[in-house]
OpenMM code with the backbone's topology and positions (N, CA, C; nanometers):
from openmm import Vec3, app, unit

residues = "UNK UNK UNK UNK UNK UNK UNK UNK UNK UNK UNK UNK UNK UNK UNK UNK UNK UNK UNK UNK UNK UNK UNK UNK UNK UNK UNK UNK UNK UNK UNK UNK UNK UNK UNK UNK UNK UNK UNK UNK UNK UNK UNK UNK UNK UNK UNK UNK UNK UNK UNK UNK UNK UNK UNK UNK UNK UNK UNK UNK UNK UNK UNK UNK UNK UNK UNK UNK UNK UNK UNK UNK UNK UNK UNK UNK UNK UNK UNK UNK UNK UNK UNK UNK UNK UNK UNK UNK UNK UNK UNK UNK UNK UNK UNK UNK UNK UNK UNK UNK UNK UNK UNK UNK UNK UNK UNK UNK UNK UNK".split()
positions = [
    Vec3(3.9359, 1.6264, 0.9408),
    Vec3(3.8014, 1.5708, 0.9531),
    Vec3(3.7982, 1.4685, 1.0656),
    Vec3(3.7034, 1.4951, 1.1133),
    Vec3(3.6773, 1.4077, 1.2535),
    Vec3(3.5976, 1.2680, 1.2066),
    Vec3(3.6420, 1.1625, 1.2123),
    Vec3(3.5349, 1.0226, 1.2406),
    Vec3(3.4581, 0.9711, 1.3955),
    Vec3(3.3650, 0.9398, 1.3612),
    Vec3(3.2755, 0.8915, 1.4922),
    Vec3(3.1908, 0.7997, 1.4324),
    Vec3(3.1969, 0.6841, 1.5171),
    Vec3(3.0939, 0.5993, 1.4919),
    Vec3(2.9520, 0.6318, 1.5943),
    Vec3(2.8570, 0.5916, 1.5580),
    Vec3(2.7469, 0.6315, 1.6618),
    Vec3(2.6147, 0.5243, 1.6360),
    Vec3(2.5735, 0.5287, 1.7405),
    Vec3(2.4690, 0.4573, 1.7329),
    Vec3(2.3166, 0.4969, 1.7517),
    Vec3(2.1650, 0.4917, 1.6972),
    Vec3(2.0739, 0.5513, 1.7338),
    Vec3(1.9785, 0.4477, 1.7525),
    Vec3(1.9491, 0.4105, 1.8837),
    Vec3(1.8356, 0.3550, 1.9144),
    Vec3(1.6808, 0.4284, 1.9795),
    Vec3(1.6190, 0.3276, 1.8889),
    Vec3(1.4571, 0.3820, 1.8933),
    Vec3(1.4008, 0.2869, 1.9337),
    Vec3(1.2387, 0.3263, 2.0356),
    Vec3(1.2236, 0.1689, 2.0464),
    Vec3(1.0655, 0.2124, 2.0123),
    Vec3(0.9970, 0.0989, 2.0411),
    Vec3(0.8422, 0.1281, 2.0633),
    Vec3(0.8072, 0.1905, 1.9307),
    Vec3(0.8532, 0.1515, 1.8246),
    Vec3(0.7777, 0.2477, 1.6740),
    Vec3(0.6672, 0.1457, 1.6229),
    Vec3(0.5605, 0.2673, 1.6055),
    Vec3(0.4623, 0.2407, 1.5484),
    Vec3(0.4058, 0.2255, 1.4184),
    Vec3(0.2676, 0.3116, 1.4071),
    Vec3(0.2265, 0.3369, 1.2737),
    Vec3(0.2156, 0.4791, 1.1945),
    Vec3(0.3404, 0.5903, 1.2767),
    Vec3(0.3086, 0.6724, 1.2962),
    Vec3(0.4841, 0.7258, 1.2256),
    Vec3(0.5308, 0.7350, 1.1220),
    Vec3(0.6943, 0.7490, 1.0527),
    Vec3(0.7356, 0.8376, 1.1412),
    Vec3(0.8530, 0.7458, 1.2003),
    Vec3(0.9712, 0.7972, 1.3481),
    Vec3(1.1114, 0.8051, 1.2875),
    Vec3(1.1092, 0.9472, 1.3230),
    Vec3(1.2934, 0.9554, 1.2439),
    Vec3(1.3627, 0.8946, 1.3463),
    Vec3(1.4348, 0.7881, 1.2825),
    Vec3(1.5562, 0.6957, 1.4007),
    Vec3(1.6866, 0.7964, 1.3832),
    Vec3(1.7364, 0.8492, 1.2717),
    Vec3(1.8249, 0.9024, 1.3058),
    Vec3(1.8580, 1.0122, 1.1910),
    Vec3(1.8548, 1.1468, 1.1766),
    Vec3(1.8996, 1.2208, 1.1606),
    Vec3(2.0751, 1.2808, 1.1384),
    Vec3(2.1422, 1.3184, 1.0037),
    Vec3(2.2708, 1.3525, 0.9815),
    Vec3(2.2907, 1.4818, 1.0573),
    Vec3(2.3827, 1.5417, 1.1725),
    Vec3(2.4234, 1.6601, 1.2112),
    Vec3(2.4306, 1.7481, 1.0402),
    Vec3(2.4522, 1.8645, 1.0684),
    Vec3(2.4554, 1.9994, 0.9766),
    Vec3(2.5660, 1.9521, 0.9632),
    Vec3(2.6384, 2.0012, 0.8556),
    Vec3(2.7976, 2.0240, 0.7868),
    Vec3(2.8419, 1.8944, 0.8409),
    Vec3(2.7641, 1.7554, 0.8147),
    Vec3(2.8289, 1.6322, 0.8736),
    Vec3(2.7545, 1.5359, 0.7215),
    Vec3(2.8266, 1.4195, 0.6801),
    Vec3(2.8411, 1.3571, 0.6134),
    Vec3(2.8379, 1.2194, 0.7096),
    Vec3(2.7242, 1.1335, 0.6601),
    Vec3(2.7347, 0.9722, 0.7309),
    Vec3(2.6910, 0.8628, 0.6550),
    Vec3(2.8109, 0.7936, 0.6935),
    Vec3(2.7943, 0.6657, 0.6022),
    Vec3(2.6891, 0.5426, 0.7081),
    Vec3(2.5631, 0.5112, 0.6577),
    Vec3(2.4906, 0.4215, 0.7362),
    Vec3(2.5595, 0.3084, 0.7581),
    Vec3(2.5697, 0.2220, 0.7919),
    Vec3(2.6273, 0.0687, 0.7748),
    Vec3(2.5471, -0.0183, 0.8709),
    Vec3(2.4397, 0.0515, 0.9357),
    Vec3(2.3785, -0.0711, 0.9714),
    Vec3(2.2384, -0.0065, 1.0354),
    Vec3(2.1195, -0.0972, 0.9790),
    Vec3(1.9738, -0.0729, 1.0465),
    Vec3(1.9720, -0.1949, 1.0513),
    Vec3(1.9204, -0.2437, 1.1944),
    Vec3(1.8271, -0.3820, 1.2247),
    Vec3(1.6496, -0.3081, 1.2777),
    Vec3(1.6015, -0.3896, 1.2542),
    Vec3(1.4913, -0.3692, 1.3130),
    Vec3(1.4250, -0.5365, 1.3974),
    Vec3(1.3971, -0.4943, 1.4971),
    Vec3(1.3397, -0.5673, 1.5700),
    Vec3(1.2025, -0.5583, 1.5871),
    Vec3(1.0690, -0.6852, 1.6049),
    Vec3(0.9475, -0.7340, 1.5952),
    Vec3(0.9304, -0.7792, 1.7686),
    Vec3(0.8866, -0.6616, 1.8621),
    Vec3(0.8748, -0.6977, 1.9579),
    Vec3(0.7090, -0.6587, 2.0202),
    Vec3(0.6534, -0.7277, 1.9450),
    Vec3(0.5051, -0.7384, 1.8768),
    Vec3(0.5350, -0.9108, 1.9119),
    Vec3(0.3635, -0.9388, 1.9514),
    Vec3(0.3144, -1.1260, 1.9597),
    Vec3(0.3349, -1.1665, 1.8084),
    Vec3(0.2985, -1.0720, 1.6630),
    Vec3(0.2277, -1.1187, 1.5079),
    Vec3(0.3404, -1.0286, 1.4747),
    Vec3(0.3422, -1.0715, 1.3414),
    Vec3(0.4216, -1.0650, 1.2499),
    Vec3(0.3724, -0.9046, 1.2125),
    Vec3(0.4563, -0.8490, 1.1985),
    Vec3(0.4479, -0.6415, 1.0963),
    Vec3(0.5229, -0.6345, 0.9854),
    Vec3(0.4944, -0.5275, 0.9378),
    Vec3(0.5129, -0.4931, 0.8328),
    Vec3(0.6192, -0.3390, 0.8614),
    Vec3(0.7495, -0.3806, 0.7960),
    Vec3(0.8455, -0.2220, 0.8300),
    Vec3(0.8214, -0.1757, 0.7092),
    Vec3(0.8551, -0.0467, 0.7018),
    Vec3(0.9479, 0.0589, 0.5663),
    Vec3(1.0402, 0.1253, 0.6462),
    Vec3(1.1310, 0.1494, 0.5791),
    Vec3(1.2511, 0.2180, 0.5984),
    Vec3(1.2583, 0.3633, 0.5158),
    Vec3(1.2173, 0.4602, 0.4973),
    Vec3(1.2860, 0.5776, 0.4083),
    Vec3(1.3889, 0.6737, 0.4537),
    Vec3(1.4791, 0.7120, 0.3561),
    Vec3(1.5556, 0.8016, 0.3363),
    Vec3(1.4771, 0.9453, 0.2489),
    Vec3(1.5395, 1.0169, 0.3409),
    Vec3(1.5200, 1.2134, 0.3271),
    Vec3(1.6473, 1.2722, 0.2558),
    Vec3(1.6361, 1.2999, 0.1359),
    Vec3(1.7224, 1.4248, 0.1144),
    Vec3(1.7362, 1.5371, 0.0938),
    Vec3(1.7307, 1.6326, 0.2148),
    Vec3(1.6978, 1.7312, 0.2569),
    Vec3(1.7024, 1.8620, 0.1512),
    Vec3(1.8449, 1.8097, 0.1054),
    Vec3(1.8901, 1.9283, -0.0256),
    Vec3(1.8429, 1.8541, -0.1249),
    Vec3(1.7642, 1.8117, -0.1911),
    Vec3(1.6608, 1.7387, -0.2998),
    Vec3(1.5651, 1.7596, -0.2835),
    Vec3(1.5243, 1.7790, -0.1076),
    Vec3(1.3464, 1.7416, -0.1369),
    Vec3(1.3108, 1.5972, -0.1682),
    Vec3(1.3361, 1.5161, -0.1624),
    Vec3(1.3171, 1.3505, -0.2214),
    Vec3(1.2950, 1.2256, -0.0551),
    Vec3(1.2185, 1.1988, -0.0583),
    Vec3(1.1925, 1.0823, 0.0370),
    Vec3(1.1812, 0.9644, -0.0518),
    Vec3(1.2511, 0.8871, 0.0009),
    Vec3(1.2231, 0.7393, -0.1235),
    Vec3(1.2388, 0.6400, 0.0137),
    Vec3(1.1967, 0.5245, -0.0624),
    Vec3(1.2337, 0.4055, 0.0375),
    Vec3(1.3225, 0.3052, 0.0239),
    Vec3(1.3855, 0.2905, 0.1245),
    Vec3(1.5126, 0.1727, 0.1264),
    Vec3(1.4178, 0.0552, 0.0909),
    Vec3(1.3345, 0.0268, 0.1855),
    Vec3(1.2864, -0.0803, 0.1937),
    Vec3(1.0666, -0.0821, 0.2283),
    Vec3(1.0151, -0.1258, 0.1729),
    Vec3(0.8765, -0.0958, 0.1972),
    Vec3(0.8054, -0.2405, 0.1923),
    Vec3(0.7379, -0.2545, 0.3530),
    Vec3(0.6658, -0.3600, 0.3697),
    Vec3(0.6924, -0.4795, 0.3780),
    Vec3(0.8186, -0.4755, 0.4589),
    Vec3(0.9240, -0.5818, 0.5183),
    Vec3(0.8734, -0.6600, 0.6090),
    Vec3(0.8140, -0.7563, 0.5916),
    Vec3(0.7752, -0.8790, 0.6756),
    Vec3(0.8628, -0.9189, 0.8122),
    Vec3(0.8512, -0.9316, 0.9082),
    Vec3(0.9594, -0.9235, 1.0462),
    Vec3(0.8123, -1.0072, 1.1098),
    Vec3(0.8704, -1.1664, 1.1485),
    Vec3(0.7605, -1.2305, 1.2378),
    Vec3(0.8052, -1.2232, 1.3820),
    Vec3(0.7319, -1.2789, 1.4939),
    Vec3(0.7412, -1.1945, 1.6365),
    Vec3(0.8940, -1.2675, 1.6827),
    Vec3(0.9544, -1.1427, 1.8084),
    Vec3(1.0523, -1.2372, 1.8116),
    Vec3(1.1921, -1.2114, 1.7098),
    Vec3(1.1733, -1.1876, 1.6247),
    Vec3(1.2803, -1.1764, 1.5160),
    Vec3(1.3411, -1.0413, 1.5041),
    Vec3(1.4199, -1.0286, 1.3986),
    Vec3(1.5291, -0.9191, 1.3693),
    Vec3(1.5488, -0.8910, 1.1994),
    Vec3(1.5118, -0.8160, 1.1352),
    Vec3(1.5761, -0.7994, 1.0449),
    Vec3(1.6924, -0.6762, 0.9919),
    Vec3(1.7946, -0.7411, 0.9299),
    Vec3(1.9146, -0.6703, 0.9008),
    Vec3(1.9240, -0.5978, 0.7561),
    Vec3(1.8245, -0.4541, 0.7557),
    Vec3(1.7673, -0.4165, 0.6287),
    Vec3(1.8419, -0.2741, 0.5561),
    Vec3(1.9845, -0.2809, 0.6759),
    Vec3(2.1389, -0.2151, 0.5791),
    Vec3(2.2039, -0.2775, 0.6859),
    Vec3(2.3287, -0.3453, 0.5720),
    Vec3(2.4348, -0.4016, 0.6489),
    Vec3(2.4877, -0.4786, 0.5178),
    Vec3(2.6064, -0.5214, 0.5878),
    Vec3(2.6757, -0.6212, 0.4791),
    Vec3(2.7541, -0.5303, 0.3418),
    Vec3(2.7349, -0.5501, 0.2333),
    Vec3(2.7952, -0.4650, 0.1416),
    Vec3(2.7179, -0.3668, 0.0965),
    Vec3(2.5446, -0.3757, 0.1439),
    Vec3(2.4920, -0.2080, 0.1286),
    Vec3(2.5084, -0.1151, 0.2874),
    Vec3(2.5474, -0.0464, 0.2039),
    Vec3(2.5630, 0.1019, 0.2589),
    Vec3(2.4995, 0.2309, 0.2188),
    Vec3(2.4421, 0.3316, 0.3224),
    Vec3(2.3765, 0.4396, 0.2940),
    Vec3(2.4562, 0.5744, 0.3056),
    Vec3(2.4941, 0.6629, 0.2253),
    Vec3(2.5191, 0.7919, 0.2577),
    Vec3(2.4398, 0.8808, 0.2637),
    Vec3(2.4015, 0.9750, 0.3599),
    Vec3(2.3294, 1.0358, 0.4131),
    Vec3(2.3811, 1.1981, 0.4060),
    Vec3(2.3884, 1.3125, 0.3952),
    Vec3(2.4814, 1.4753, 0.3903),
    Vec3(2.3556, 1.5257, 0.5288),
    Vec3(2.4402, 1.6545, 0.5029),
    Vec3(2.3536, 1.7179, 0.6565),
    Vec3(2.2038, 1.7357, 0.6615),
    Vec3(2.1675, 1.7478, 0.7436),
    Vec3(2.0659, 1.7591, 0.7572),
    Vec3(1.9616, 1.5996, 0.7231),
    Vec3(1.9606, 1.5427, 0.6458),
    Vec3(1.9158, 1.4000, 0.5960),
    Vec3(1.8919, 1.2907, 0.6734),
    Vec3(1.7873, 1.2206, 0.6618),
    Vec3(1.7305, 1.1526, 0.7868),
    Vec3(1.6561, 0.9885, 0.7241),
    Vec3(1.6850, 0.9277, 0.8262),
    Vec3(1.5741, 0.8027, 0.8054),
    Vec3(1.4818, 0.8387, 0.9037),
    Vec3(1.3616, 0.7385, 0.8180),
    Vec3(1.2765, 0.7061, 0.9483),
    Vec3(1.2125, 0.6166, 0.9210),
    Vec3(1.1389, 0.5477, 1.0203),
    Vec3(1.1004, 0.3815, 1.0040),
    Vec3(0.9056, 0.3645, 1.0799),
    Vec3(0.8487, 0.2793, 1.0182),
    Vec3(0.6766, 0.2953, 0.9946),
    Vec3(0.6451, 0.1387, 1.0160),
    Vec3(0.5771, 0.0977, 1.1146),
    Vec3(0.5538, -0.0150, 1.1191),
    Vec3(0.4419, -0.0432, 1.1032),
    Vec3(0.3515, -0.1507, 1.0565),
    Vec3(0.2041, -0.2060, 1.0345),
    Vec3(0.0961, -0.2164, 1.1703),
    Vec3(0.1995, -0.2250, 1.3145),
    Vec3(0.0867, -0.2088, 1.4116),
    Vec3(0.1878, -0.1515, 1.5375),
    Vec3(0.1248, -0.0820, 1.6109),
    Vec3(0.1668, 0.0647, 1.6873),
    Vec3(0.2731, -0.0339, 1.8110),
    Vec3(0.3701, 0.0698, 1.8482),
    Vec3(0.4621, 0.0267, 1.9234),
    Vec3(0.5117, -0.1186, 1.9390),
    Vec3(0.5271, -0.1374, 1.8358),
    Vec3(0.6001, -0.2824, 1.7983),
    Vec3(0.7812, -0.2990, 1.7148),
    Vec3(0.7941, -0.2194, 1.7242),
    Vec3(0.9188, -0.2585, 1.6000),
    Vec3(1.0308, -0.1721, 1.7286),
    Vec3(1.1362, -0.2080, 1.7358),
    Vec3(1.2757, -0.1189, 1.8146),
    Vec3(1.3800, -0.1421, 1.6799),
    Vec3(1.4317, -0.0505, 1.6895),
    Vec3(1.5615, 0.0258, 1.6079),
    Vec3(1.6841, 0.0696, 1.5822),
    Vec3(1.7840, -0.0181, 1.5716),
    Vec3(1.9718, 0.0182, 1.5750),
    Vec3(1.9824, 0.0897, 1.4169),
    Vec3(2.0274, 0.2111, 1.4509),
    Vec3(2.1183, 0.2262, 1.3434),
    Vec3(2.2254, 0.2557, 1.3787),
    Vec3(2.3405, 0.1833, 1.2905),
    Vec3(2.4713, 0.2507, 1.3103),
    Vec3(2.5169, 0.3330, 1.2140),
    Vec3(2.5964, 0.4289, 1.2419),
    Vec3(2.6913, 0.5163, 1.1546),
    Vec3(2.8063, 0.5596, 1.1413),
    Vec3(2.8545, 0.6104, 1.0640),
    Vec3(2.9811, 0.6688, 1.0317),
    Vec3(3.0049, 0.8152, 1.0292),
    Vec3(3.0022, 0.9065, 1.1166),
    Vec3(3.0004, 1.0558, 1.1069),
    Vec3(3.1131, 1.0793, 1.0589),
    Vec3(3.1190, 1.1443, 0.9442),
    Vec3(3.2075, 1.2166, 0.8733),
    Vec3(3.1984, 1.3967, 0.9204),
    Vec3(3.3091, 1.4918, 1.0196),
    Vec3(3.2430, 1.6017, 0.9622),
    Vec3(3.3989, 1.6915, 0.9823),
] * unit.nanometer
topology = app.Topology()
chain = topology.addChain("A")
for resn in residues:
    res = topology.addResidue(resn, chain)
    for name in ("N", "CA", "C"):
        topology.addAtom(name, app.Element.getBySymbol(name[0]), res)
């Protein structure tokens, strides 16, 4: 099994749910890190959801995350962690259009 770390940056997300990053097919990834950045004048509003593709299930990490201008929030990291299987995706929705930019990091397992 191969490891890779990787990174997916998004920028300019709106009000409009933007997959930041997507699991390869027959690949397994451990999330370990979303920041989101407020590069907006006013304060927005994030969600974060997770897709599981073989479920059918969208749920949310996080919904209606306050981020004032200027700032960063760190909304996986630290001792949460996301596993993600193939195909399976985040994506991230902000309160006003092209305001929020996007790191995720990962762990490709495949």
């Amino acid at each position: 099994m191969a490891n890779v770390f990787k990174n997916s940056l998004t920028n300019y997300i709106g009000t409009v749910g933007t997959v930041v990053y997507t699991t390869p097919a027959s690949t397994t990834t451990t999330v370990i890190g979303v920041s989101v950045a407020n590069v907006n004048s006013n304060n927005i509003n994030v969600s974060v959801m997770a897709r599981d593709s073989s479920a059918n299930k969208t749920v949310f990490i996080v919904k209606d995350a306050v981020i004032t201008p200027g700032s960063c929030a760190v909304l996986v990291g630290g001792e949460q962690k996301i596993v993600l299987e193939g195909n399976d995706f985040l994506s991230v929705t902000s309160s006003l259009a092209a305001s929020a930019d996007v790191i995720v990091s990962a762990l490709e397992l495949s």
